[in-house]
N, C-alpha and C positions, 0 to 999 in steps of 0.2 A: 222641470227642465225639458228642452227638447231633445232630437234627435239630431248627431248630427247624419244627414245623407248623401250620398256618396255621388250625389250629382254636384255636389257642393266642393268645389276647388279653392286653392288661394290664391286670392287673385293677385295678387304679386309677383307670383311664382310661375313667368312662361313652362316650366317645364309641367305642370298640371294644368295651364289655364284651358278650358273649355275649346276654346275657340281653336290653340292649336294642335289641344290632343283626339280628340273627339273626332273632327272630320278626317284624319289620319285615320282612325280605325274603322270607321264607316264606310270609309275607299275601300281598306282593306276587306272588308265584310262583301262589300257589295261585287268586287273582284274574285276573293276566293269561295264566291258560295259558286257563281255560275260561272267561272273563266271563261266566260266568254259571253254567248247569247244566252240567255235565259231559258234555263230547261222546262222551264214550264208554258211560256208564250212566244219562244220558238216558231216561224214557220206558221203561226193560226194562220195567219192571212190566206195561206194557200189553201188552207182550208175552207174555205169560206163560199159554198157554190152559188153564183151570185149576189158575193156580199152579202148572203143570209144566215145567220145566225141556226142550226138546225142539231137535230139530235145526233149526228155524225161529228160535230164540235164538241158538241160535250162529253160524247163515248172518248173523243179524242183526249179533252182534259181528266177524263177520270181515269183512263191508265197513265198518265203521266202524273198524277199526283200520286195513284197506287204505288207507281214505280219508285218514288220517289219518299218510301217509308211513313206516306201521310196515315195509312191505314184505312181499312176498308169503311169502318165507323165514321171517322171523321170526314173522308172522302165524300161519302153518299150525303153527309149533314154538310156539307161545303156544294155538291152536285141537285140535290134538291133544292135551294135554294134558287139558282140560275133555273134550274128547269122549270118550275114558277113562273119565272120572270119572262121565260121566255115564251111561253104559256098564256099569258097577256100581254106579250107582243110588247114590252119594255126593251128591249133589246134587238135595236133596228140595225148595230153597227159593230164592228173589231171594237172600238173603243166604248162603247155603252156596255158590252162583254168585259173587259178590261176595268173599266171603274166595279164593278158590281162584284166580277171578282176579288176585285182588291178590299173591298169593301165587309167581303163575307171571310175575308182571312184576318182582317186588321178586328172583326168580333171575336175572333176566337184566341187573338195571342194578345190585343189590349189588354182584357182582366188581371195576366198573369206580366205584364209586366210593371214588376215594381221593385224597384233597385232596392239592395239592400242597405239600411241605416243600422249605426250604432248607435245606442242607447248611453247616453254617461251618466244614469244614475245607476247603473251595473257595470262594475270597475273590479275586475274585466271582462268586458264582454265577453263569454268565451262560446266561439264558433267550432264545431264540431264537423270536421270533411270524413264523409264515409263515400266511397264508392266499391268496384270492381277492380282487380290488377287491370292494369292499362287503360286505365280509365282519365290518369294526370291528373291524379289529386293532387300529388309532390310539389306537382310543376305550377298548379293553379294556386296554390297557398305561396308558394314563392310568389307569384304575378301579384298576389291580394296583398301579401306583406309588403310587397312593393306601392302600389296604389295607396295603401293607407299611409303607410308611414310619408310618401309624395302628400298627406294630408295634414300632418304635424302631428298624428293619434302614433301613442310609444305603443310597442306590439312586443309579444314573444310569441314564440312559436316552439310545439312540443311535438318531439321526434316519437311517436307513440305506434309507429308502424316497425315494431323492435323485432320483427319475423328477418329482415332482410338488412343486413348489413349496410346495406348500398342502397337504403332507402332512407337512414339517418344517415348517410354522409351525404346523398344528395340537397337535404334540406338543412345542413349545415352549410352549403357551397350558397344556397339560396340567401342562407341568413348573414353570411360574409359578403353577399355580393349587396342585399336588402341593408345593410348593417342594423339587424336585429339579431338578439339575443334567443338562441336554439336549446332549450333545456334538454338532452338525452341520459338513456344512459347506455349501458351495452345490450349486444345483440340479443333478442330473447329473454329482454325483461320483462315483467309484467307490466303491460300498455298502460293497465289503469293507475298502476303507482306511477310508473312517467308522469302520466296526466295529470294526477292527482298534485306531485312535486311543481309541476310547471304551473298551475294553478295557483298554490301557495306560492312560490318564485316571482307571477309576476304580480299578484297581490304586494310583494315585501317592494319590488320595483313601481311602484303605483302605474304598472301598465294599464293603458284603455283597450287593449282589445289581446286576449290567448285565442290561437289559433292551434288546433291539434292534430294534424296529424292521425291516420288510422290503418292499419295495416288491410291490403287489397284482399277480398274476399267474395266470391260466387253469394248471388244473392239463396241459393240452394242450402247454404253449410249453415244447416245451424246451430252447431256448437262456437262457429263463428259471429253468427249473430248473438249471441246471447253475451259473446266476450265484452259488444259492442254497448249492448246494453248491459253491461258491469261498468265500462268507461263511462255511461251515461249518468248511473247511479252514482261514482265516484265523484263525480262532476255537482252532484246536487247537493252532493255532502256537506260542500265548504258553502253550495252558493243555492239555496232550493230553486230558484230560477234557472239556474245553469241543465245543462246548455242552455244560450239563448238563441244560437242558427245550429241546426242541425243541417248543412249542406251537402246534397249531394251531388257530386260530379261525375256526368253521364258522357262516356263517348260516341258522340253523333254519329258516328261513322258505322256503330252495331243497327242504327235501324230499329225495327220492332224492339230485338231484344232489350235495349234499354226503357222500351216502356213496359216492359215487365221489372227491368231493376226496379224501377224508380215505385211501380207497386209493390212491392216487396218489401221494400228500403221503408218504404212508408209506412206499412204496414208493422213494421218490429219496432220501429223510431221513431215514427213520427215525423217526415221532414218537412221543414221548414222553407226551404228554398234550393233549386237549382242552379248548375255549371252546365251548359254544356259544350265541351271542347272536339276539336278535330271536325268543325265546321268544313275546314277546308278543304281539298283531298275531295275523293271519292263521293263524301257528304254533300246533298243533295238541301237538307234542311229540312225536309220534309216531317221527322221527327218532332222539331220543333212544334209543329203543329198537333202533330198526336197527343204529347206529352200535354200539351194547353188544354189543349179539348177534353182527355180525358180524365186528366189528373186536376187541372186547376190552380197547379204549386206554384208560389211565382219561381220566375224564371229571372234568376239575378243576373250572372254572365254567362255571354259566350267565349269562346277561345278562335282561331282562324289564324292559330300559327303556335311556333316556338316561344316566340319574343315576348318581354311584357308588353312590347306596345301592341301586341295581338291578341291582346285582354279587354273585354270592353261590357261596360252593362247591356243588359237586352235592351233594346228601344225596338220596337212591336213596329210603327212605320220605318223605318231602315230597315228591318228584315223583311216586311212585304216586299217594299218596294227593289230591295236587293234580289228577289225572289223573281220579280215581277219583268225587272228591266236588266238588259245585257250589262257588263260591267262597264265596260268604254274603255277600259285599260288603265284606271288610275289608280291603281292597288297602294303606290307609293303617295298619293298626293297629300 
């Protein structure tokens, strides 16, 4: 059998169809990365002594991508490339600069994008969200429980971050609003029995996809990682495939620090694919890019707001090009 993937809508159903949910968040993306002019091609022009393309441009683009959480690594492999180019006199113009740019960011975050499918001969798929406290995982499992179930796939979700009161009752509010089924139990239970119960629960409900839930942890603690890996092994128990997405959700907004999470995270767990949320704000995006380059993972969603309609798979051109070009002010279109 196949996959089904999650660029895949029903087309009956204006409220998921492609056409008018997609360029809705695309606005939004391309609005709240740069509010405004594009922080990265900004002002070149003025730059430009005689319309000539020169090593004063590119000093200029390479602390603007620094600044911008790309990383010194990726930067210099984004910066050498132009300098090349410009090296043999390919780059006569703003715009021949501008395509070759564009071109040397859409290598590096192409590979890693690749939406996430569910599998339906693994019933239930079950997707595993680890991140950091304040990272919206809570909030991103709500937004997913939201999008799949808009798919007709029955979902439950397991309240398994049992440290914080107020993090099983947010993803009850989620599953009330989602009207999916929230297996918990009380504060300060053991995560993995949660797990474990919600696992078996949505087996008896022939759910296609468990979602779980993880309590928020420094990628430093490792008596906390290892809990993580006991929910993992719990997981294989009922299903030896299980986890099938190990996801984790980064907040864009930390910069570098999240491309240390995301080695870390990978490094104990294994993961499988990326979130990464609070695009908007402060967030530059530039991350984005680091995480690509040096990590490789695909990159499922981004976030660029509260709302679920602020949830959107990565698409590798829309964030260039969001990156690339001012927003124009259609945030809402």
């Amino acid at each position: 059998m196949g996959l089904f993937n999650f660029r895949s809508k029903k087309a009956d159903d204006p409220a998921t169809a492609p056409s008018e949910q997609q360029p809705g968040f695309l606005a939004r993306l391309r609005a709240r990365l740069n509010r405004g002019d594009s922080w990265l091609t900004y002002d070149l022009a003025n730059l430009l002594p005689g319309g000539k393309i020169d090593e004063g441009v590119l000093d200029e683009l390479e602390l603007r991508l620094i600044s911008a959480d790309v990383g010194v690594e990726t930067t210099e492999k984004i910066l050498d490339g132009l300098r090349g180019k410009v090296a043999r006199k390919e780059l006569g113009s703003l715009e021949a600069l501008l395509a070759a740019l564009r071109q040397s960011l859409l290598e590096i975050v192409s590979p890693v994008s690749r939406p996430l499918a569910i599998d339906p001969t693994k019933q239930p798929f079950a997707i595993l969200v680890v991140g950091v406290n304040g990272s919206g995982k809570t909030t991103t499992i709500g937004k997913l429980a939201r999008r799949l179930s808009d798919q007709g796939l029955r979902v439950v979700l397991a309240a398994g971050d049992t440290f914080r009161a107020a993090a099983i009752e947010q993803l009850q509010v989620w599953g009330e609003r989602d009207g999916v089924p929230v297996i918990a139990q009380a504060a300060g239970a053991d995560p993995a029995a949660v797990v474990y119960d919600a696992m078996e629960s949505a087996r008896a409900r022939g759910a296609d996809v468990l979602i779980a839930d993880t309590a928020g942890r420094l990628h430093t603690q490792t008596n906390l990682m290892d809990e993580l890996r006991k929910v993992k092994r719990v997981l294989a128990r009922l299903d030896p495939s299980a986890p099938h997405e190990v996801l984790l959700v980064l907040d864009a907004s930390q910069g570098q620090n999240a491309l240390t999470q995301a080695q870390q995270f990978n490094q104990a767990l294994g993961v499988t694919g990326v979130v990464l949320t609070k695009l908007d704000g402060t967030a530059k995006g530039g991350i984005v890019l680091a995480i690509a380059d040096r990590m490789g993972l695909p990159l499922r969603y981004v976030g660029v707001g509260e709302t679920a309609e602020d949830f959107g798979e990565f698409d590798a051109e829309a964030f260039v090009d969001a990156v690339l070009a001012p927003s124009r002010g259609d945030a809402t279109a």
